[in-house]
C-alpha positions in Angstrom: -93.7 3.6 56.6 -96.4 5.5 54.8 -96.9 4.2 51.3 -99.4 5.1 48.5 -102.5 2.5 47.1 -102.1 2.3 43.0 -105.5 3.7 42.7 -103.5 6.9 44.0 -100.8 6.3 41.6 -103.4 6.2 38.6 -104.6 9.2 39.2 -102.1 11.2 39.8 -101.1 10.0 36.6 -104.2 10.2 34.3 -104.5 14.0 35.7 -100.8 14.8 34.7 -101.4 12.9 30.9 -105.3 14.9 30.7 -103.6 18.5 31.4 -100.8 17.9 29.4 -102.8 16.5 26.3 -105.2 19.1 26.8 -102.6 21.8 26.5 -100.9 20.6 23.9 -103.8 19.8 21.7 -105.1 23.2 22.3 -101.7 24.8 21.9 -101.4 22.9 18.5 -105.4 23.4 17.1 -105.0 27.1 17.8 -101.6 28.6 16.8 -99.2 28.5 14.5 -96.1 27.0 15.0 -93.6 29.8 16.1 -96.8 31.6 17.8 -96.5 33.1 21.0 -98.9 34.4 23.3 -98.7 37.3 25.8 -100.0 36.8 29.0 -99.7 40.2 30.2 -97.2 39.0 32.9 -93.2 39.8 31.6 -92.4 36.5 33.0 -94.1 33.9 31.4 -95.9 33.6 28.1 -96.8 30.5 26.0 -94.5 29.9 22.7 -95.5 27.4 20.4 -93.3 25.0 19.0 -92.3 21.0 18.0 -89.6 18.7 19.3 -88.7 15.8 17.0 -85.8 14.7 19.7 -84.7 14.6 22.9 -84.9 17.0 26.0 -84.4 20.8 24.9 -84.3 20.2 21.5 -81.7 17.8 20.7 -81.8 15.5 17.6 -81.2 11.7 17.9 -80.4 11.6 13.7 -83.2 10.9 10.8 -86.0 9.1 10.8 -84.6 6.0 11.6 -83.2 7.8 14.7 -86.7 9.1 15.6 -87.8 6.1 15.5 -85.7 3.9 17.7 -85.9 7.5 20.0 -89.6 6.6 20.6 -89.0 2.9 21.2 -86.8 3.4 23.8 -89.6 5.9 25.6 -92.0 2.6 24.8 -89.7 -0.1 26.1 -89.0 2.9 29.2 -92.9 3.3 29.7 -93.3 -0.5 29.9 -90.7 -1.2 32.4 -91.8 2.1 34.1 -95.3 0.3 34.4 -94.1 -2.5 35.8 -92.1 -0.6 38.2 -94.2 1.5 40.0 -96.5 -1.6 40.7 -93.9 -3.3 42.1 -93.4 -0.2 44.7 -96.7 0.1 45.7 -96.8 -4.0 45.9 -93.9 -3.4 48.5 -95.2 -0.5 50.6 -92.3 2.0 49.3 -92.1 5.3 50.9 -94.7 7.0 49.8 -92.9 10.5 48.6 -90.7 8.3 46.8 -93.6 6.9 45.0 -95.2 9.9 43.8 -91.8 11.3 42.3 -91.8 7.6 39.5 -95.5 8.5 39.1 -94.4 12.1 38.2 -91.5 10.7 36.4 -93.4 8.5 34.9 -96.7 10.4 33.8 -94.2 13.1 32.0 -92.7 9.9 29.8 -95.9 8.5 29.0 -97.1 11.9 27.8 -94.3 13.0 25.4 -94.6 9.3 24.2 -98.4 9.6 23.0 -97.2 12.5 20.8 -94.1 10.8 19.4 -96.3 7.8 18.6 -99.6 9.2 17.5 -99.6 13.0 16.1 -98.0 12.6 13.4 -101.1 10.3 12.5 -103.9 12.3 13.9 -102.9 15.7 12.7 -102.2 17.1 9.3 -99.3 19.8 9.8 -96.5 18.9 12.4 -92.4 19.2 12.3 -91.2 16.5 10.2 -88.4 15.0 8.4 -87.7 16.1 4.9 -85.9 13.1 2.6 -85.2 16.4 -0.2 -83.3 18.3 2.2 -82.2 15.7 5.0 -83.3 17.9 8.1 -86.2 18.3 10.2 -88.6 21.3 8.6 -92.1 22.8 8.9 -92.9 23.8 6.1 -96.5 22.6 6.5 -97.1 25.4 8.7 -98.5 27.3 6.3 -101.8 27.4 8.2 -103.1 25.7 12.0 -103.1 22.1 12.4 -106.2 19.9 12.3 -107.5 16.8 14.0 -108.5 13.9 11.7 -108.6 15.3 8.4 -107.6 12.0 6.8 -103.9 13.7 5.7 -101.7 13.2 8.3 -98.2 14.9 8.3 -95.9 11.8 9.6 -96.5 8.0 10.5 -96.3 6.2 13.9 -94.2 6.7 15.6 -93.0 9.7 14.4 -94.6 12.6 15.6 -92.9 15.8 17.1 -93.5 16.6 20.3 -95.7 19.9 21.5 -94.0 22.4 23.6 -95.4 25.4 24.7 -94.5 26.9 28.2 -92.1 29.5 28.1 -90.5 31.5 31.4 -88.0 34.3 30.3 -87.5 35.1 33.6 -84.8 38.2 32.7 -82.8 39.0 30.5 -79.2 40.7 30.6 -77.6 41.4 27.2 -77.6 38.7 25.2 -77.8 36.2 28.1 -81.7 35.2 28.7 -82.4 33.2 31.9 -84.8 31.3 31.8 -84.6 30.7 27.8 -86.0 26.9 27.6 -89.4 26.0 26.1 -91.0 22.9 27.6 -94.6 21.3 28.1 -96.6 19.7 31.1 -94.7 16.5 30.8 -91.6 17.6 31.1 -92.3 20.0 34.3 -93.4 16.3 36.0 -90.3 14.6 35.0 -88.2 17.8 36.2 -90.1 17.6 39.1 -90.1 14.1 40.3 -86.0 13.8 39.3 -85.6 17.3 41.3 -87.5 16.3 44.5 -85.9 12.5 44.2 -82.6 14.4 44.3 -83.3 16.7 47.4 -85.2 14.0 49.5 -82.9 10.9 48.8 -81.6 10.1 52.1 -85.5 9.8 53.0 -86.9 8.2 49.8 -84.1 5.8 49.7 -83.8 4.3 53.7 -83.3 0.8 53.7 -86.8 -1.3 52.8 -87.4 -4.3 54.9 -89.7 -6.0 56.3 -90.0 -7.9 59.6 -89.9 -11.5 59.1 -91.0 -13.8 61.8 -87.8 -15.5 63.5 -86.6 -19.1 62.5 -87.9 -21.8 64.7 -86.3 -24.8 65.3 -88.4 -28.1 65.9 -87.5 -31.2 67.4 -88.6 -35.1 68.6 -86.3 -35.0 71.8 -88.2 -34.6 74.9 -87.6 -31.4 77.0 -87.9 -32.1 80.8 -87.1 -29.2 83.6 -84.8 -31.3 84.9 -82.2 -30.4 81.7 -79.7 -28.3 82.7 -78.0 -26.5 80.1 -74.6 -25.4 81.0 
């Protein structure tokens, strides 16, 4: 059975987190936040906006909510580390590998912006006490990087998404209408192909152990017949 060295796995994974950060930071440092960019192509274009939740938008509550939202990515990352050692310690299927590292790259990545940005940049989606909603109202200009005002605290940051595929559209009915970022493109990606490949990724792991001996004291002569 194939498997995959961790100094594999590591950099699969530092390439997924360096595109994605790069992309987001660029996204965020050069548009405003409803922003979209024509790419000349009718099927793809890049359309800035922030997450504070989950997946596609939704909401896990107020701040407190946010907060125990990016803990739970944390205490998912950490076990997520621990993990994908432990395949690569066994000799997993090597496919199978590289779909956690995917899966795993695409949390650590939406985690770094839950946890920082709202630290390291002065204008982000954020939750308003007054009005008891997310709002960003800050927007009144392009974020900046270390300006010494930040917009949230740890562990409260919005999350940057940017790629946008309307594929077509009939009527009202707009196919394919979601807005996402690098991360989550890996984790689609890696729970997609686990999905599909399964039956391979999945086939009993063992290894072959030497067989039980038995010793003994007792003299064995030829002359022993067993029967």
């Amino acid at each position: 059975m194939r498997s995959l060295k961790l100094k594999y796995v590591i950099l699969i994974i530092a390439a997924i987190i360096f595109v994605d950060q790069a992309l987001k930071i660029w996204i965020k440092t050069s548009y405003q936040i409803g922003d979209t960019n024509v790419s000349g192509l009718p099927w793809f274009r890049l359309h800035f906006i922030e997450n504070s939740g989950m997946a596609w938008g939704w909401k896990f509550g107020n701040e407190t909510g946010k907060m125990i939202l990016t803990l739970f990515r944390l205490a998912a990352v950490i076990f997520g580390t621990w993990y994908l050692g432990r395949l690569v310690k066994k000799k997993y299927n090597r496919g199978f590998i590289i779909c956690a590292a995917l899966i795993y790259a695409g949390a650590l990545g939406n985690l770094i912006d839950s946890m920082f940005y709202g630290m390291i940049f002065d204008r982000g989606y954020h939750f308003d006490p007054a009005v008891g909603e997310y709002v960003d109202q800050h927007y009144a200009g392009i974020a900046q990087m270390f300006t010494g005002d930040s917009y949230s605290s740890f562990l409260h940051g919005s999350v940057v998404d940017m790629l946008y595929f309307p594929l077509f559209k009939i009527n009202d009915f707009e196919f394919f209408s979601a807005i996402f970022n690098i991360s989550d493109a890996s984790i689609s990606v890696g729970v997609i192909t686990l999905l599909l490949f399964q039956k391979k990724f999945f086939k009993k792991h063992s290894k072959e152990e030497p067989q039980p001996t038995i010793e003994t004291s007792t003299d064995v002569s030829d002359k022993v017949q067993v029967s």
